[in-house]
C-alpha positions in Angstrom: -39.0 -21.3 41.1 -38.0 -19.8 44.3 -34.7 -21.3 44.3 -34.1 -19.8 41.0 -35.7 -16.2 42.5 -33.1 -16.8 45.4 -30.3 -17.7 43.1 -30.8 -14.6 41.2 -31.2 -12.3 44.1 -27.6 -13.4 45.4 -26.0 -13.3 42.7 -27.2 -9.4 42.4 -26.4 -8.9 45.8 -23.0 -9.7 45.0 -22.3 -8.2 41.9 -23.8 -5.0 44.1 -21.2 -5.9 46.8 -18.7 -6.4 44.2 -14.5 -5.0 44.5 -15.0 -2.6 41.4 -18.7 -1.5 42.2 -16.8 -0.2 45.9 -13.6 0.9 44.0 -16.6 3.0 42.0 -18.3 4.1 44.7 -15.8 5.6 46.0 -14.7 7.2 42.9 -18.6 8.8 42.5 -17.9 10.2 46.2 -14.9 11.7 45.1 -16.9 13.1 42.1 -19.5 14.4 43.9 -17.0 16.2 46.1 -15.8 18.0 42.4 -19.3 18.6 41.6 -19.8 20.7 44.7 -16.5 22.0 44.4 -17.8 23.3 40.6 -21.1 24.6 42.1 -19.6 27.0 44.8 -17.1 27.9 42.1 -20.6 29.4 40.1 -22.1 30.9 43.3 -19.1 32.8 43.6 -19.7 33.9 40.2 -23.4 34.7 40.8 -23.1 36.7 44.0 -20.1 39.0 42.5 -22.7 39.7 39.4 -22.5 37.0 36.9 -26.4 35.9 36.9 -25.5 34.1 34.0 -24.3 31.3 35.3 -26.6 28.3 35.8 -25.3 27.9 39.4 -26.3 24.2 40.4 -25.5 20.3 38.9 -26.2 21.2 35.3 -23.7 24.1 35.7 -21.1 22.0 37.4 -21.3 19.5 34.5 -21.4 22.1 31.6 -18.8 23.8 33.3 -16.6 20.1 33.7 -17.3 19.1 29.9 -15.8 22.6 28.8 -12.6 21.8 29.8 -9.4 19.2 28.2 -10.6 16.0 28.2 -14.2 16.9 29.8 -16.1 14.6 28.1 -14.1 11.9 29.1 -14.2 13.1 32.4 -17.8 12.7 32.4 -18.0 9.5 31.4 -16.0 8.5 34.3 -18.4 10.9 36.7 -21.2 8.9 35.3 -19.3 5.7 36.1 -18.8 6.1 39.6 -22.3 7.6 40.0 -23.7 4.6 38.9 -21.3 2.3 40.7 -23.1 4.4 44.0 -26.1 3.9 42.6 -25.6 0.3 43.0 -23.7 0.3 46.0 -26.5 2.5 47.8 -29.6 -0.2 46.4 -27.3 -3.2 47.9 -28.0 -1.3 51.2 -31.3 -0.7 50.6 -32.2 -3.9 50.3 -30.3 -5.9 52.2 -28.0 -3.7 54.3 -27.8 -2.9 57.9 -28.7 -6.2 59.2 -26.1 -6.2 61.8 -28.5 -3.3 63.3 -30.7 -4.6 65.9 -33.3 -1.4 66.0 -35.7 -2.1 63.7 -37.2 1.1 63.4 -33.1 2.4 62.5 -32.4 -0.5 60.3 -35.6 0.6 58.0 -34.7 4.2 58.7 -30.8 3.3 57.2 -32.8 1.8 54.2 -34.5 4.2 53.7 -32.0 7.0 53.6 -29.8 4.1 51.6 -33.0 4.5 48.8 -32.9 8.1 48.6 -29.0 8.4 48.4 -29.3 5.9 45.3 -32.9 8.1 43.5 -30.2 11.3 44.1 -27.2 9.7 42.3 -28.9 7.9 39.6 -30.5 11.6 39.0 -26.7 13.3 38.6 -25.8 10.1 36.3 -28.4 11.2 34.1 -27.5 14.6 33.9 -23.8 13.7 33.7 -24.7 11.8 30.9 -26.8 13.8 28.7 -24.2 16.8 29.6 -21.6 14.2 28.2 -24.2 13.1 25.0 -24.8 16.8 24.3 -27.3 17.5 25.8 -27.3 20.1 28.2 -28.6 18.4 31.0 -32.0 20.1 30.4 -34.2 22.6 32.4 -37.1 23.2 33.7 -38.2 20.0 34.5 -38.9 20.9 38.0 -41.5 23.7 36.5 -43.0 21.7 34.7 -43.7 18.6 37.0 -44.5 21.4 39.8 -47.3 23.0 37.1 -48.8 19.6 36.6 -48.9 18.9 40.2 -50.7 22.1 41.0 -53.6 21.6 38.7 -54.3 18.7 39.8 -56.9 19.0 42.5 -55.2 19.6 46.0 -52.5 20.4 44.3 -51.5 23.4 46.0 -51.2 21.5 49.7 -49.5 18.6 47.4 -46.7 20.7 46.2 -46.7 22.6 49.8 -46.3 19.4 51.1 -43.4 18.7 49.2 -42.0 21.8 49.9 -42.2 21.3 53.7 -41.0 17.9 53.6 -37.8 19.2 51.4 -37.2 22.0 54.2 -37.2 19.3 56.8 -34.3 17.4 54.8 -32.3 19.9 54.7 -32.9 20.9 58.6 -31.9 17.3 59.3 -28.8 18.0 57.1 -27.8 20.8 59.1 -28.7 19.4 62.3 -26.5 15.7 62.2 -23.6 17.9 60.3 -23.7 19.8 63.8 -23.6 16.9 65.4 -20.7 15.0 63.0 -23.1 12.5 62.5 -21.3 11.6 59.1 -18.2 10.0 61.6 -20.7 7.1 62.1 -20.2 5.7 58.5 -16.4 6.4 58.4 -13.8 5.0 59.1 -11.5 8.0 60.3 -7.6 7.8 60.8 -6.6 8.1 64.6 -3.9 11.1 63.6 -5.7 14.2 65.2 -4.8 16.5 63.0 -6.5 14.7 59.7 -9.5 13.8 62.0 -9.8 17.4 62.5 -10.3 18.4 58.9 -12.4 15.8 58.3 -14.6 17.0 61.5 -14.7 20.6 60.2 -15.4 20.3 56.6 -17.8 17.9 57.3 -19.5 20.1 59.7 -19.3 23.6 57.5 -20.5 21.4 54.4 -23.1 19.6 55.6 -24.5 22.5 57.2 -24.2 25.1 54.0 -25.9 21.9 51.9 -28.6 21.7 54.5 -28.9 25.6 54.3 -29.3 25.2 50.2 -31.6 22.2 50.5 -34.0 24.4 53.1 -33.6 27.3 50.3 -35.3 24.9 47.4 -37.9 24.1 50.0 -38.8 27.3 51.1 -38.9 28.1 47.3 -41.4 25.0 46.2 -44.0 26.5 49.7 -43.7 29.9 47.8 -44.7 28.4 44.3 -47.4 27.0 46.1 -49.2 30.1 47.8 -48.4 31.9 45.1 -49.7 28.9 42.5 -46.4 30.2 40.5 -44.6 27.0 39.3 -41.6 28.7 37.8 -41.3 29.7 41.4 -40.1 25.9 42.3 -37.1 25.6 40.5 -33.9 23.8 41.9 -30.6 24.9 43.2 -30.0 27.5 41.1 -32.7 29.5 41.4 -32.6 29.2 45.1 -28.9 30.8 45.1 -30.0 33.5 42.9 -32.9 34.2 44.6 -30.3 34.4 48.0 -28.1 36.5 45.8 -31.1 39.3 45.2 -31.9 39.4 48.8 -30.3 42.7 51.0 -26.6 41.6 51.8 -27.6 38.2 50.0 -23.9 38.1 47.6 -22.2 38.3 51.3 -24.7 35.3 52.5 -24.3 33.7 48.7 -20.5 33.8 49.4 -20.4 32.2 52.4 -22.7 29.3 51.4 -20.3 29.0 48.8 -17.4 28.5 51.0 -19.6 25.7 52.9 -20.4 23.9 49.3 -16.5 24.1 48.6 -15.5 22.8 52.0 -18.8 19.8 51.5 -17.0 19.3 48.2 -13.6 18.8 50.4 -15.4 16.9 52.9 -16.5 14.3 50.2 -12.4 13.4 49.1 -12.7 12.5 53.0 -15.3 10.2 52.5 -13.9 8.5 49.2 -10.9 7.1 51.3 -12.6 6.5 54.6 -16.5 6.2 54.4 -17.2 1.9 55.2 -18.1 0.8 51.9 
């Protein structure tokens, strides 16, 4: 029995660690880099006027499927998220054991986890977009209303909130510190290390600015026990948008999401898959 449980386990370890689940890895990189790309294309939109525009993922992926060959083109999004999906559980599970930290290896893992919950999400929506569907809405409301009836519910969801404003300070932080390098394999020639470096940096820290946003949103939905207050992305760039000089700020995040989106072709060709 165990034999059979360990026979099983390698050989899904290396179909994980397979030559076309890396060749699709990187591809789903690459996509997320369009994706982003997309997405500060609609905040542009949205801080010159056009509140119409669903400014986040769902947005990007309408926006994709709308044009020659988009539902194709989705398909093959979905493809390479999935291939990430896979690549990211293969380090989840049995990654990093070259690190001798214990407490870092789980902490790798960990993050490993979480990159393959966030990709496995946009596959879904790319695929329903690609089906259809629309991607849907509001399911953030509506798993943030449940929440907050639920006893405790308010310091549940504030909770949440915090802990989502605390991601997206760590995002901004370690893209300071170009602690992305770390996982790359970045060409010696000074000049492309340089781009790399600074659209890293920019990206990482207008995606940790966006992720802090969606936090601060979900602690305001609490205190306020207002659900439809927690949304996602784009309600947190709309919400930037309405603020005093918030289309200048809105712009400029949007420059940052483009240059994360740029940052991400980087990391297609170089990151250590």
């Amino acid at each position: 029995m165990t034999s059979a449980a360990e026979s099983t386990s390698r050989s899904a370890r290396q179909a994980a660690n397979s030559r076309a689940v890396k060749i699709g890895a990187r591809l789903g990189i690459g996509a997320y880099g369009v994706t982003h790309i997309l997405i500060a294309v609609l905040a542009l939109q949205v801080a010159f006027g056009n509140r119409g525009e669903r400014a986040d993922q769902t947005g990007a992926f309408q926006d994709l499927a709308q044009q020659p060959f988009g539902q194709v083109l989705l398909w093959v999004v979905v493809i390479g998220f999935v291939a990430v999906v896979l690549w990211r559980l293969e380090q989840a599970i049995w990654g990093f054991a070259y690190e001798s930290d214990r407490t870092k290896r789980l902490r790798e893992r960990v993050t490993s986890a979480g990159n393959a919950l966030v990709f496995a999400v946009l596959a879904a929506l790319a695929a329903m977009t690609a089906a259809g569907s629309g991607g849907g809405g509001g399911g953030g409301q509506g798993a943030t209303a449940g929440v907050l009836g639920l006893p405790g519910g308010q310091l549940i969801v504030g909770a949440v909130g915090i802990g989502i404003g605390v991601v997206g300070v760590v995002k901004v932080v370690e893209g300071g510190r170009k602690k992305f390098l770390e996982d790359m394999s970045v060409p010696a020639n000074r000049a492309q290390r340089a781009t790399v470096e600074r659209t890293g940096q920019v990206g990482s820290v207008a995606k940790g600015i966006t992720i802090v946003l969606i936090g601060l949103l979900v602690v305001i939905a609490a205190v306020r026990f207002r659900p439809e207050e927690a949304s996602g992305l784009d309600v947190a760039l709309k919400t930037l948008a309405a603020q005093p000089f918030g289309p200048y700020l809105l712009a400029v995040i949007a420059i940052g999401l483009a240059a994360y989106g740029v940052f991400c072709f980087f990391d297609a060709r170089y990151h250590r898959v």
